[in-house]
DRENZA-984644 format. One record per residue (C-alpha): residue in three letters; z, y, x; residue number from 1. Coordinates in Angstrom, 2 decimals, m for minus. Each point is the difference from the previous one (the first is absolute). Layout:
<rs>
("ALA",(Z,Y,X),NUM)
...
</rs>
This chain:
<rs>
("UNK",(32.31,m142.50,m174.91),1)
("UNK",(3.39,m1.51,m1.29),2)
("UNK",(1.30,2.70,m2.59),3)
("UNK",(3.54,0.59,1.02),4)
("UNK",(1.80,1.72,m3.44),5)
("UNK",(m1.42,m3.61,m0.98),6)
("UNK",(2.65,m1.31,2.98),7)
("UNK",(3.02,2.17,m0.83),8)
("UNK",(m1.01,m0.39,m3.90),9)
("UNK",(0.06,m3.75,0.16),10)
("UNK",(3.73,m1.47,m1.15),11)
("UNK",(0.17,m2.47,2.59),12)
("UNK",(m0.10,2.60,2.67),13)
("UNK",(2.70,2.44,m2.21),14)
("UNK",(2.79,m3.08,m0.03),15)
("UNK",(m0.67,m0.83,3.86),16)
("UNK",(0.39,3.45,0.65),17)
("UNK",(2.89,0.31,m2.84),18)
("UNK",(1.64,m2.78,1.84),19)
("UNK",(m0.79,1.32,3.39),20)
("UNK",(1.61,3.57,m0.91),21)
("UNK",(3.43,m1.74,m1.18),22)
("UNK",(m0.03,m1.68,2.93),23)
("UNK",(0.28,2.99,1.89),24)
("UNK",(1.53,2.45,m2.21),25)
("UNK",(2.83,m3.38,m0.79),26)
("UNK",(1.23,0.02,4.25),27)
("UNK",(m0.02,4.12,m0.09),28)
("UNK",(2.37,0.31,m3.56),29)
("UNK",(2.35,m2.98,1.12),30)
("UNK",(0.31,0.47,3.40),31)
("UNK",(2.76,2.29,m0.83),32)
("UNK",(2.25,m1.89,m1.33),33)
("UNK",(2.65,m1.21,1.06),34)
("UNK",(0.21,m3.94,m0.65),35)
("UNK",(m2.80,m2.07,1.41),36)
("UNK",(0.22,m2.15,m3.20),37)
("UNK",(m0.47,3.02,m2.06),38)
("UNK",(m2.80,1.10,1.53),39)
("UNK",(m1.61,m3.58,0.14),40)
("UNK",(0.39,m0.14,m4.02),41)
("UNK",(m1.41,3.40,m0.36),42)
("UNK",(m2.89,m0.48,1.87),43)
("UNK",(m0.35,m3.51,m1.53),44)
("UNK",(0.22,1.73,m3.25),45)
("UNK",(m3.08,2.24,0.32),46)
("UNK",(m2.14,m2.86,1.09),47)
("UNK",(0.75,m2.15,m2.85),48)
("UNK",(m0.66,2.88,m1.96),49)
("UNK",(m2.88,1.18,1.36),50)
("UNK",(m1.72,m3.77,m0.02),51)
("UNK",(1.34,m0.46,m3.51),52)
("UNK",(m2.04,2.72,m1.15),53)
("UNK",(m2.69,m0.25,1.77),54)
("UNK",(m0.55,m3.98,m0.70),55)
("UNK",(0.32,0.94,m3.74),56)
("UNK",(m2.58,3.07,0.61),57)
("UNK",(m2.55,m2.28,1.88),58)
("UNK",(0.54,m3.58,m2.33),59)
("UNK",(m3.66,m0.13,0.18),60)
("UNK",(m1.26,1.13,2.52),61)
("UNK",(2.33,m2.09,1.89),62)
("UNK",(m0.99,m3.01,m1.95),63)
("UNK",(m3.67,0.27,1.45),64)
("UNK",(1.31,0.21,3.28),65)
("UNK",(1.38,m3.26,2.00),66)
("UNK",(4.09,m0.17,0.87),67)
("UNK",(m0.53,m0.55,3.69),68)
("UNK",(m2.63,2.69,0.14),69)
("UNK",(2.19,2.52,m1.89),70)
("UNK",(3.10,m0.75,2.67),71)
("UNK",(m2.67,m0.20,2.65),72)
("UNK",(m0.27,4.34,m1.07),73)
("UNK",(3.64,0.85,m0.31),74)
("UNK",(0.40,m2.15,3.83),75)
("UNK",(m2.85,2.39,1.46),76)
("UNK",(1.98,3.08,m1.64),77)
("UNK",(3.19,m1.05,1.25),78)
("UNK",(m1.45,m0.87,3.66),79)
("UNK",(0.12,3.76,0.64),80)
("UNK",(3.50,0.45,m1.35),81)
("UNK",(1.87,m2.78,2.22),82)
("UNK",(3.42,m0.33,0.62),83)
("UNK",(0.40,3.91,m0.80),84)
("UNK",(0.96,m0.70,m3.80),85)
("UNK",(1.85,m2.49,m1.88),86)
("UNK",(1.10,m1.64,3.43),87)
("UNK",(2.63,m2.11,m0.99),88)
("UNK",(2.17,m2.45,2.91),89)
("UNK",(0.51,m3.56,m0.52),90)
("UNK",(1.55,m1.48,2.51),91)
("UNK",(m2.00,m0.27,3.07),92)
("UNK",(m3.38,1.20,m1.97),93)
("UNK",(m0.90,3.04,m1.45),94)
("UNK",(m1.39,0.59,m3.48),95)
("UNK",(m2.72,2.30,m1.31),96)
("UNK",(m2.73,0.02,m2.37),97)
("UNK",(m2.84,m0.55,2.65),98)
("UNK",(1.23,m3.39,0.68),99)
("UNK",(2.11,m0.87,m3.77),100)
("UNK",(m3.77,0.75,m1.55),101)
("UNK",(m1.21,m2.14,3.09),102)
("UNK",(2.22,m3.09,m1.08),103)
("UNK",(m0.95,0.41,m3.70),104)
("UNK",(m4.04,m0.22,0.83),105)
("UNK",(0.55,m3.14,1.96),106)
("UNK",(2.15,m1.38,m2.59),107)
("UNK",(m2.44,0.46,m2.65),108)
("UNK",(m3.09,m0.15,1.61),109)
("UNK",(1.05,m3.78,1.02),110)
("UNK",(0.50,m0.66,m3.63),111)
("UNK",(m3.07,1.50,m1.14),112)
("UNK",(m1.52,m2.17,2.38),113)
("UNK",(1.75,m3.29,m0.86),114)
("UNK",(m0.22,0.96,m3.57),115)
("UNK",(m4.24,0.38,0.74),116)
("UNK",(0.10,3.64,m1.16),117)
("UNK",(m1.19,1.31,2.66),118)
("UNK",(m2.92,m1.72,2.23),119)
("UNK",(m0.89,1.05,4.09),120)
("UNK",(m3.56,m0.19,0.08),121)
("UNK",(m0.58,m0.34,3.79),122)
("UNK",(m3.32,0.35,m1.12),123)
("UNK",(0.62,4.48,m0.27),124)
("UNK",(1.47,m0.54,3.26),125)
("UNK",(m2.39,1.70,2.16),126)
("UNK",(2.13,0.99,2.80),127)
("UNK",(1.35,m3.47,0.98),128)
("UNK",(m0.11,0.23,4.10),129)
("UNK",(2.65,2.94,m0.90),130)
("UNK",(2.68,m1.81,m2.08),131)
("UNK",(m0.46,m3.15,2.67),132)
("UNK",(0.82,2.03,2.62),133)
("UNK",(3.06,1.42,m1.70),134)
("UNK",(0.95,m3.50,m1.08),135)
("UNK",(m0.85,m1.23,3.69),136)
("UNK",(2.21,3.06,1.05),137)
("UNK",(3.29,m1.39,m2.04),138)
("UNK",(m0.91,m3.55,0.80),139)
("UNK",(0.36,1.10,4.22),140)
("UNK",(3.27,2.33,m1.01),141)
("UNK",(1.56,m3.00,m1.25),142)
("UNK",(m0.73,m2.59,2.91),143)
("UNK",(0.65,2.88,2.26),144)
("UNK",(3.51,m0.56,m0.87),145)
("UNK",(0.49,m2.53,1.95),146)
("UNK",(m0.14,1.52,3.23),147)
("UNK",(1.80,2.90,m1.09),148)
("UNK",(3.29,1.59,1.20),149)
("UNK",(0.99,1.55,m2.80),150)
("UNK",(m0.28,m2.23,m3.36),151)
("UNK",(1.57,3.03,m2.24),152)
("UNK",(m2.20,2.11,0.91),153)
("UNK",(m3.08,m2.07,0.04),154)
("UNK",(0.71,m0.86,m3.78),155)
("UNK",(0.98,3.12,m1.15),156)
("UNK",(m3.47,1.20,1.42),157)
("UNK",(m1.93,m2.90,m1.51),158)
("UNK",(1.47,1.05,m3.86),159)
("UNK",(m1.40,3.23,0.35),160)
("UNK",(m3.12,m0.96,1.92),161)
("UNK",(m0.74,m2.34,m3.10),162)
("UNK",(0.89,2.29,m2.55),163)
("UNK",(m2.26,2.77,1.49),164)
("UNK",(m2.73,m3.09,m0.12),165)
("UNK",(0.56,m1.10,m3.06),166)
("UNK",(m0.41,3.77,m1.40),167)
("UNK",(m3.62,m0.83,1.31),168)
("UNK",(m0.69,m2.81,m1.91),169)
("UNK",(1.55,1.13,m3.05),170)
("UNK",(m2.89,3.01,0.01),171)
("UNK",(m2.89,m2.35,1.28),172)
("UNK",(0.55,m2.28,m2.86),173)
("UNK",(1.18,2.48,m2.88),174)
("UNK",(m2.00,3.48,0.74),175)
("UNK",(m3.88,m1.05,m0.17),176)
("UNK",(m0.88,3.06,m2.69),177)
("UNK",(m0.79,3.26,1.12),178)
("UNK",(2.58,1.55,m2.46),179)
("UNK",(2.76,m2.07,1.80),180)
("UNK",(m1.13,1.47,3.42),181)
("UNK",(0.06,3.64,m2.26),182)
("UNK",(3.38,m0.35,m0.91),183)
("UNK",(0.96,m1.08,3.20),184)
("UNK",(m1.33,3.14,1.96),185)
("UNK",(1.03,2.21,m2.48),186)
("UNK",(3.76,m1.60,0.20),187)
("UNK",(m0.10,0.72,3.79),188)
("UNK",(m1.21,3.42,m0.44),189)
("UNK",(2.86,0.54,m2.38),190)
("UNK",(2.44,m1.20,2.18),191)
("UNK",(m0.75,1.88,3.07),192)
("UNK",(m0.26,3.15,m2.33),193)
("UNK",(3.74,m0.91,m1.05),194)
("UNK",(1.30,m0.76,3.45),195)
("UNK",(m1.34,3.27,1.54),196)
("UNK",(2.06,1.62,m3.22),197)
("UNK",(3.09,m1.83,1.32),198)
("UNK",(m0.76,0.47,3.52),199)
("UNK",(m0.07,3.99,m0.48),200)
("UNK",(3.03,m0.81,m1.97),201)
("UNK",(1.85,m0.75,3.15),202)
("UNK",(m1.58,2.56,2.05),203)
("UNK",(1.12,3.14,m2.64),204)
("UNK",(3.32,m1.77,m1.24),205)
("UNK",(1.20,m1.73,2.91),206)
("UNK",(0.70,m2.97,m2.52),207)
("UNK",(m1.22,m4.02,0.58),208)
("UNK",(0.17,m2.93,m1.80),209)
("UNK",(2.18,m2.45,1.21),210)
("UNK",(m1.57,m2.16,2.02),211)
("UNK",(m1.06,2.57,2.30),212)
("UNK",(1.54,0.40,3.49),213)
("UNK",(0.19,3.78,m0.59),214)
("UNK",(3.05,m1.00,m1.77),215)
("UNK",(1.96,m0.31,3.17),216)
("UNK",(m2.13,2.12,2.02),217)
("UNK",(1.06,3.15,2.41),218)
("UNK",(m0.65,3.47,m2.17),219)
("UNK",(m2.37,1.22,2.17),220)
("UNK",(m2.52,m3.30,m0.94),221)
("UNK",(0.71,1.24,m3.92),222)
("UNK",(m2.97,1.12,m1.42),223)
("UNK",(m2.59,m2.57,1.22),224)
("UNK",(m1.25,m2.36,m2.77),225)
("UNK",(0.13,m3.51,m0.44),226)
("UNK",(m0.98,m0.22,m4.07),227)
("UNK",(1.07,m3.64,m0.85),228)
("UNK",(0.02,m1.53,3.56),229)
("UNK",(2.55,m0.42,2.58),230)
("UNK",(m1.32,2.50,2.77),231)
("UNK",(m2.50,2.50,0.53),232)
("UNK",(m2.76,m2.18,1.93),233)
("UNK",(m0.17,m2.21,m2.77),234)
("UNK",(m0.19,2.42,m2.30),235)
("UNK",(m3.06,2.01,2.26),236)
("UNK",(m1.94,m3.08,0.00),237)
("UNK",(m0.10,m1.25,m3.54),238)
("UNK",(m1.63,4.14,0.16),239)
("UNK",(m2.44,m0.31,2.30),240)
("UNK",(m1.40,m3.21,m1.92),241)
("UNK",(0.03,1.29,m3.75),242)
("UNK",(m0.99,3.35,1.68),243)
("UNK",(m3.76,m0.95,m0.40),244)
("UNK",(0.27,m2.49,m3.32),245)
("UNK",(0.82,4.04,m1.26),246)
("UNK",(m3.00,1.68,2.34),247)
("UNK",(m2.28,m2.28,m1.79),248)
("UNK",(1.23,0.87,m3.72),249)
("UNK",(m0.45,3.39,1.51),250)
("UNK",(m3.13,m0.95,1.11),251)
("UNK",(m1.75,m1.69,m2.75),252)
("UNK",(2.11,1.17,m3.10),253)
("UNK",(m2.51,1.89,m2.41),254)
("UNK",(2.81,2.78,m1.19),255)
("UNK",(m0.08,2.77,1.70),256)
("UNK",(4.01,0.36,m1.00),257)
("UNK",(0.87,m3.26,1.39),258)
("UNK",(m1.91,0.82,2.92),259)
("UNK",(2.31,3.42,0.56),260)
("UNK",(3.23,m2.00,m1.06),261)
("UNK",(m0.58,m3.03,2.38),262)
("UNK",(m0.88,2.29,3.04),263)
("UNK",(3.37,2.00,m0.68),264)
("UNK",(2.01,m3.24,0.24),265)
("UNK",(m2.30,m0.83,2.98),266)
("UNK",(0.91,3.08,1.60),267)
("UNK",(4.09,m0.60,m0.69),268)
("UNK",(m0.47,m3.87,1.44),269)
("UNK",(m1.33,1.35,3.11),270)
("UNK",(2.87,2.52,0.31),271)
("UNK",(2.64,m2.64,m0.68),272)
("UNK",(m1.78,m2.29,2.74),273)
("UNK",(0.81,3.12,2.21),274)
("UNK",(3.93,0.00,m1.09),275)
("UNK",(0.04,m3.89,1.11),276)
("UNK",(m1.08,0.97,3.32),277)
("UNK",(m1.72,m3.35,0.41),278)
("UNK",(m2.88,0.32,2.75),279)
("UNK",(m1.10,m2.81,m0.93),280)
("UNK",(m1.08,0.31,m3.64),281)
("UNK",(m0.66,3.17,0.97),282)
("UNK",(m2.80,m1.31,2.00),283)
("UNK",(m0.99,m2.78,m2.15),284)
("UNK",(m0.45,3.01,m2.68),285)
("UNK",(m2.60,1.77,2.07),286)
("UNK",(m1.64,m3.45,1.05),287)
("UNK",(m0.41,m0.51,m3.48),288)
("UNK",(m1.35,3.11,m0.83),289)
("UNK",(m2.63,0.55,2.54),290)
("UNK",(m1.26,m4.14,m0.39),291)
("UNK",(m0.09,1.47,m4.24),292)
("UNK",(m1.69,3.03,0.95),293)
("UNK",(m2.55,m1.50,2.11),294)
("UNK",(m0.76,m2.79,m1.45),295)
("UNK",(1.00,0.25,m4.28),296)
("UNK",(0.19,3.74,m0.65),297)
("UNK",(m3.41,0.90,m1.96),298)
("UNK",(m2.17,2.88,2.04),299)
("UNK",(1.47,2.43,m3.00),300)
("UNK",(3.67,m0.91,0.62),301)
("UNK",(m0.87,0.82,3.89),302)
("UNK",(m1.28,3.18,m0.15),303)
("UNK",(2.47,0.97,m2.54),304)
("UNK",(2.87,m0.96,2.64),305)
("UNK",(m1.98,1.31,2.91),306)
("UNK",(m0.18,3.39,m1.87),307)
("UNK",(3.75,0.10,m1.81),308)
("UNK",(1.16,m0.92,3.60),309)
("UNK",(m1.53,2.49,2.19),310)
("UNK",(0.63,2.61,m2.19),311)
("UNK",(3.85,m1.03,m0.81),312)
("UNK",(m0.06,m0.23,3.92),313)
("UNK",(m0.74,3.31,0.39),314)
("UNK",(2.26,1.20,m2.87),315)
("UNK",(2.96,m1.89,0.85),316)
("UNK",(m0.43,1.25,3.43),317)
("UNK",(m0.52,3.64,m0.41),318)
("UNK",(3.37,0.02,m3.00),319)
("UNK",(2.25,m2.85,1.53),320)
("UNK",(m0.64,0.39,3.39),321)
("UNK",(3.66,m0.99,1.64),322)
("UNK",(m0.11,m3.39,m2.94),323)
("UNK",(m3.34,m0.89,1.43),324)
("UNK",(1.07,0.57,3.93),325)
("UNK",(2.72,m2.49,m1.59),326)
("UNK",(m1.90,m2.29,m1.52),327)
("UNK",(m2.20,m0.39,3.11),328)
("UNK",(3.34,m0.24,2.36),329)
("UNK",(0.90,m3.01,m2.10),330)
("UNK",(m3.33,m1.42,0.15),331)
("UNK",(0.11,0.12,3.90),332)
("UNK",(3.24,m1.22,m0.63),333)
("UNK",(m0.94,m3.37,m1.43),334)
("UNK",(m2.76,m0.64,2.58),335)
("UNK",(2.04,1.06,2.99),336)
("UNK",(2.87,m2.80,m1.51),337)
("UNK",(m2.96,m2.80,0.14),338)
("UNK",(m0.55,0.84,3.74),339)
("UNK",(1.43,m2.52,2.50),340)
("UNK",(2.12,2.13,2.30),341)
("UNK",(3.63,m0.67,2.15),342)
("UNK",(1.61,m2.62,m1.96),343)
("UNK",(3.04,0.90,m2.19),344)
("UNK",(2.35,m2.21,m0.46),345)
("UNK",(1.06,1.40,m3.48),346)
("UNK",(m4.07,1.27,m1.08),347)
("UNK",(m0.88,m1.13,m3.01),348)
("UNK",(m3.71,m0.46,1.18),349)
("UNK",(1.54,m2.17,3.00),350)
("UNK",(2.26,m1.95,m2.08),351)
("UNK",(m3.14,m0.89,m1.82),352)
("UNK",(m1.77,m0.75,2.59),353)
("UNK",(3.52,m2.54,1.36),354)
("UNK",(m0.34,m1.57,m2.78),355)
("UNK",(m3.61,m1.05,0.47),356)
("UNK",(0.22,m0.94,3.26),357)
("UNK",(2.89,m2.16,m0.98),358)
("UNK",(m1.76,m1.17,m3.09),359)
("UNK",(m3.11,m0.98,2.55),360)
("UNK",(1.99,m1.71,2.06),361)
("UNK",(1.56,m2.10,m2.16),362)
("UNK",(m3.55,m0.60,m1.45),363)
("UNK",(m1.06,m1.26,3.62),364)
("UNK",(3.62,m2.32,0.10),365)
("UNK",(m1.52,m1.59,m3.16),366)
("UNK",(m2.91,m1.11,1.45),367)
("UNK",(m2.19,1.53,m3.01),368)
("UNK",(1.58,m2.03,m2.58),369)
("UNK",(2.70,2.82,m0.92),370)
("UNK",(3.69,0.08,m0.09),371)
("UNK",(0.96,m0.76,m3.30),372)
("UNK",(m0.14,2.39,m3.46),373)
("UNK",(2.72,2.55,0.13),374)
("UNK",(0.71,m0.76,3.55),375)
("UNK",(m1.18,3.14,1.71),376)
("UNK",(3.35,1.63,m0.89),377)
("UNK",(2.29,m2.97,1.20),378)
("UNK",(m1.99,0.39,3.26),379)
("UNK",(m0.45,3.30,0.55),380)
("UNK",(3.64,0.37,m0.61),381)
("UNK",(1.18,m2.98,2.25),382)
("UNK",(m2.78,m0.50,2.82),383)
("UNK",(m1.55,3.23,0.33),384)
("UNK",(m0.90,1.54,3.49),385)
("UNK",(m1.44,3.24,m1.18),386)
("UNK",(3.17,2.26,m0.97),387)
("UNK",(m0.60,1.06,m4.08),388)
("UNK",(3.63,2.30,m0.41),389)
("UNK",(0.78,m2.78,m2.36),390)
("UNK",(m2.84,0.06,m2.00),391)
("UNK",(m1.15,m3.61,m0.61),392)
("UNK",(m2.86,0.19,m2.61),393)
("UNK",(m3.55,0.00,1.19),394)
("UNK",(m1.32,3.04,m1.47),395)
("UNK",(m3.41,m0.84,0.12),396)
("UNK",(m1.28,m2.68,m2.97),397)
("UNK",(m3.14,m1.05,2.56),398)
("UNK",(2.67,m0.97,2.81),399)
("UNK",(2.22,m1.68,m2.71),400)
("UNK",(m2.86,m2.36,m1.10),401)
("UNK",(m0.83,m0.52,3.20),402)
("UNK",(3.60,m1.20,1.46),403)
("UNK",(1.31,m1.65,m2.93),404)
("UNK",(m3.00,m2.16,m1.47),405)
("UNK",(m2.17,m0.40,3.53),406)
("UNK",(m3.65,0.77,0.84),407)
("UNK",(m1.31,m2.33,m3.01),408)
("UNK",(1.74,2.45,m2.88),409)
("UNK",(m0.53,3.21,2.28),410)
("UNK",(m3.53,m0.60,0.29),411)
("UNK",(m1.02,m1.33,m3.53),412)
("UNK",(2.21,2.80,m1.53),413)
("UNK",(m2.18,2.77,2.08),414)
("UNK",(m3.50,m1.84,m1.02),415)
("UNK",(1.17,0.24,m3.72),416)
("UNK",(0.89,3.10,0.49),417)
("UNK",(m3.18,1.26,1.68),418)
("UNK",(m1.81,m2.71,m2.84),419)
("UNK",(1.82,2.17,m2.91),420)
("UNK",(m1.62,3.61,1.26),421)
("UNK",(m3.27,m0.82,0.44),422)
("UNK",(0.06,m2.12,m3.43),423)
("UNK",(1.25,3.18,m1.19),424)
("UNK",(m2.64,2.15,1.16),425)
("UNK",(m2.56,m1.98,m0.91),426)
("UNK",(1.32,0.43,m3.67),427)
("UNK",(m0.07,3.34,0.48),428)
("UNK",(m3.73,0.51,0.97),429)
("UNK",(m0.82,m1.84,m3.05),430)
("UNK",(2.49,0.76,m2.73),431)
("UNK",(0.34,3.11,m2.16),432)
("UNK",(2.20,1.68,m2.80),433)
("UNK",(3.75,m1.66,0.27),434)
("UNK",(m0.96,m2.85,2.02),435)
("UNK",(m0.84,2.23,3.23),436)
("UNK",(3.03,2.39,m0.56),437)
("UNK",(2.36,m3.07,0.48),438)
("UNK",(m2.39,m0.96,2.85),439)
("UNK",(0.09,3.51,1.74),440)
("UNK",(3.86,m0.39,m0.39),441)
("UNK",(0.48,m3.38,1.23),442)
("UNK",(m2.08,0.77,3.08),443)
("UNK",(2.10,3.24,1.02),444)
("UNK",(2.78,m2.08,m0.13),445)
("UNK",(m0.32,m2.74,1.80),446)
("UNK",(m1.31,2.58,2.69),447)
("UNK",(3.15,1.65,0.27),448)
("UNK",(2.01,m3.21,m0.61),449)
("UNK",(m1.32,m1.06,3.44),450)
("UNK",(2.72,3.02,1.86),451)
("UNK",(1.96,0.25,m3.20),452)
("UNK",(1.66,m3.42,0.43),453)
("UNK",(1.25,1.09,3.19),454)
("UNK",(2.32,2.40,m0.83),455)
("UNK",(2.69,m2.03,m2.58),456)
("UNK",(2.42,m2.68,1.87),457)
("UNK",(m1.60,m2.86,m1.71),458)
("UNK",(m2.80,m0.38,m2.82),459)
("UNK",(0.80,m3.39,m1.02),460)
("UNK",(2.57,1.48,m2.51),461)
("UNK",(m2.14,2.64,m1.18),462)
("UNK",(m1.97,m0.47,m3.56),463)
("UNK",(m2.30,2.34,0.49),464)
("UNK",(m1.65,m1.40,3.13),465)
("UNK",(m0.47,m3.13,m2.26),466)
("UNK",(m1.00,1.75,m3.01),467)
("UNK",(m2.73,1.61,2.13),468)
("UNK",(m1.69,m3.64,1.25),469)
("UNK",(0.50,m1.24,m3.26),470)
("UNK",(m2.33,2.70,m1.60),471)
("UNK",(m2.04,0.27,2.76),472)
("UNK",(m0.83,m4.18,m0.23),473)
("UNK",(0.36,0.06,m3.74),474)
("UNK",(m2.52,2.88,m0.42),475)
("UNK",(m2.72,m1.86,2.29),476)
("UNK",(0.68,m3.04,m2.10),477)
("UNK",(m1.01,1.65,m2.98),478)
("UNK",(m2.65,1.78,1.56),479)
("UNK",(m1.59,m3.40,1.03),480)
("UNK",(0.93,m1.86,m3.62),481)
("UNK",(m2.02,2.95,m1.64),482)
("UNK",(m3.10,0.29,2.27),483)
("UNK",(m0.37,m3.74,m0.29),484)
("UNK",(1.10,m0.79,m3.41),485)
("UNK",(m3.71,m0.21,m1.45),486)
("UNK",(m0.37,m2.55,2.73),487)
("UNK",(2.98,m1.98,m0.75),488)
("UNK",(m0.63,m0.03,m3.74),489)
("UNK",(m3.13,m1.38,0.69),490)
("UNK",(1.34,m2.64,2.39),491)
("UNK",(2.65,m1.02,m3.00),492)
("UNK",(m2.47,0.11,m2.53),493)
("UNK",(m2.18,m2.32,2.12),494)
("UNK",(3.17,m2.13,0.25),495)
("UNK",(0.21,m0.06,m3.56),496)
("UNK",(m2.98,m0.92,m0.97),497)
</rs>
């Protein structure tokens, strides 16, 4: 089992972290102030810093390690920090390091290539039907502009549909070690550990970052957390997700402190997802769960769970008796919501459920081939028969697919998707030690990510929902490279000789 003092020990880790924390601690101190430009060269100030030092501290470890793959780690870190820091307006665009670091790998990566630095052996490429159907996917967005109503939209949608992509093949061709896939779980694990801090932040202080639409919210919404995203749904389903990459540190982790500390911050995700009030990850959280507990959880773990929960049952019950009545009431609550029952114009289950039907029926007025990328807004705004209160995103990433990129997309992106799982538990049966923690992880996941993705406005924009395919088809690929390395060094040594 992967030794994690090693992890936090390591000085690569202590700068991304280092950087990561000045990040965050840089948008708290400055936002203050009273001049935009002076908090711009604060916070600018404490990067350089921080990077300064921590290039100088890591001269040789960094030297060992390739440019593009080092950027490829600080892009991954700042995928879970978005827009929320650093966000700086140019015009028409916005600014931030998710997407400046972005620029800056595809800069140098393309001279690294050109300069023959760097080689893409399609030969490690074990996962090829995957990246063909992305690049099949971007290839259709593109031509699928030309029957669609809305050209600003449809390109808008394409730039982030190719950077999520290209996050995909970044990881495929750069992460083929075990250690990379280490770091990488480990990173997300940190993360999620630091938004839940931030997210009980807002619940206690009644504070946000500045990208978050509790800025401008009534006072009675102040309190529920949104952590670095723009509203609480978003924010509940990047939980339910890295809810189980943490259940499976929990899991598998050999120290029996780590165990105690990672079920704490398991315990204080779960109550956030409650403050978001979103049924959805709320269900995709217990999905999760009982697939994990059923199928992943050793015959220990059950029986330990089966016995801490009947008797916490019974405890909770017989001291918090009203809280538990509670707890139940909004459990029946959440089911009762999901119910079809007289339609309500203003419901937000029925508004939901508008917007399908719209979404559908565009779908149908497309004759299969889909309306355009982007274009379910434009339509649902303009030709909708269903009334949505307004609301013109889909809400539902499955539907989205489905209506903007036609049956081909729709039904290629749920066969990858299905493709990805099994893949995943098939690693799982086989691996051990670090390899089937990430697996365990992956797998609760992408569970949960199939009612999780309902729940936000749109995915497309959201990092984490690439991040997640791009470990998930990054960690088969190395899976496959190192159960069938012996045979392909034999097959090049053949070649050689």
């Amino acid at each position: 089992m992967f030794n994690f003092w090693t992890l936090i020990q390591s000085k690569f880790v202590q700068i991304i972290l280092a950087v990561c924390f000045s990040l965050f601690a840089g948008t708290i101190l400055t936002s203050h102030l009273p001049f935009q430009s002076a908090k711009l060269m604060a916070g600018l100030s404490v990067i350089y810093l921080v990077v300064l030092i921590g290039v100088w501290h890591l001269r040789k470890q960094i030297a060992s390690l390739s440019l593009p793959a080092f950027l490829l780690y600080l892009l991954i870190i700042s995928s879970f920090l978005g827009a929320a820091v650093f966000n700086i307006q140019v015009g028409p665009i916005s600014l931030f390091p998710y997407r400046m670091i972005y620029l800056m790998l595809l800069f140098v990566t393309a001279i690294f290539i050109a300069q023959n630095r760097i080689q893409l052996d399609f030969r490690r490429v074990k996962v090829k039907p995957a990246l063909l159907f992305h690049l099949f996917w971007v290839v259709y967005a593109i031509a699928s502009l030309s029957w669609s109503r809305s050209l600003k939209m449809g390109a808008l949608s394409i730039i982030f549909l190719g950077i999520g992509i290209s996050l995909i093949f970044f990881i495929v061709f750069f992460f083929q070690e075990q250690s990379h896939f280490r770091h990488l779980f480990y990173i997300w694990i940190g993360m999620f550990l630091l938004l839940v801090v931030i997210g009980l932040w807002n619940h206690v202080t009644h504070l946000y970052l500045p990208v978050s639409r509790m800025k401008t919210a009534p006072a009675d919404q102040h309190g529920i957390p949104t952590a670095v995203f723009v509203n609480e749904n978003d924010f509940a389903s990047f939980i339910a997700v890295s809810f189980f990459l943490l259940l499976s540190f929990v899991h598998q982790a050999k120290h029996l402190a780590f165990r105690w500390i990672g079920a704490v911050f398991l315990f204080l995700s779960l109550y956030i997802l409650l403050l978001t009030s979103s049924r959805a990850n709320f269900i995709a959280v217990c999905l999760g769960m009982g697939f994990w507990f059923l199928f992943l959880a050793s015959r220990r773990a059950k029986v330990g769970l089966m016995v801490i929960g009947l008797a916490g049952g019974v405890l909770l019950s017989a001291i918090y008796t009203e809280k538990v009545l509670e707890f139940i009431h909004f459990a029946k609550q959440i089911v009762d919501s999901l119910m079809i029952g007289p339609a309500k114009e203003n419901a937000s289950v029925d508004i939901r459920s508008n917007l399908i039907k719209n979404g559908l029926l565009f779908f149908q007025q497309s004759f299969g081939f889909g309306i355009g990328p982007g274009n379910a807004e434009f339509y649902m705004g303009h030709f909708g028969k269903y009334p949505t209160a307004g609301i013109v995103n889909v809400h539902n990433w499955w539907v989205e697919i489905l209506v903007n990129y036609g049956m081909a997309v729709f039904v290629g992106y749920i066969l990858l998707y299905a493709w990805i799982i099994c893949r995943l538990i098939l690693i799982f049966k086989q691996a051990r030690g670090c390899d089937r923690m990430i697996s365990e992880g992956l797998i609760g996941g992408m569970i949960a990510f199939s009612l999780s993705c309902i729940s936000p406005s749109s995915q497309i924009a959201l990092n984490y929902l690439w991040l997640l395919f791009a470990f998930a088809i990054g960690f088969i690929n190395y899976w496959r490279i190192k159960h069938e390395g012996v045979v392909y060094g034999q097959r090049i040594e053949k070649l050689d000789q």
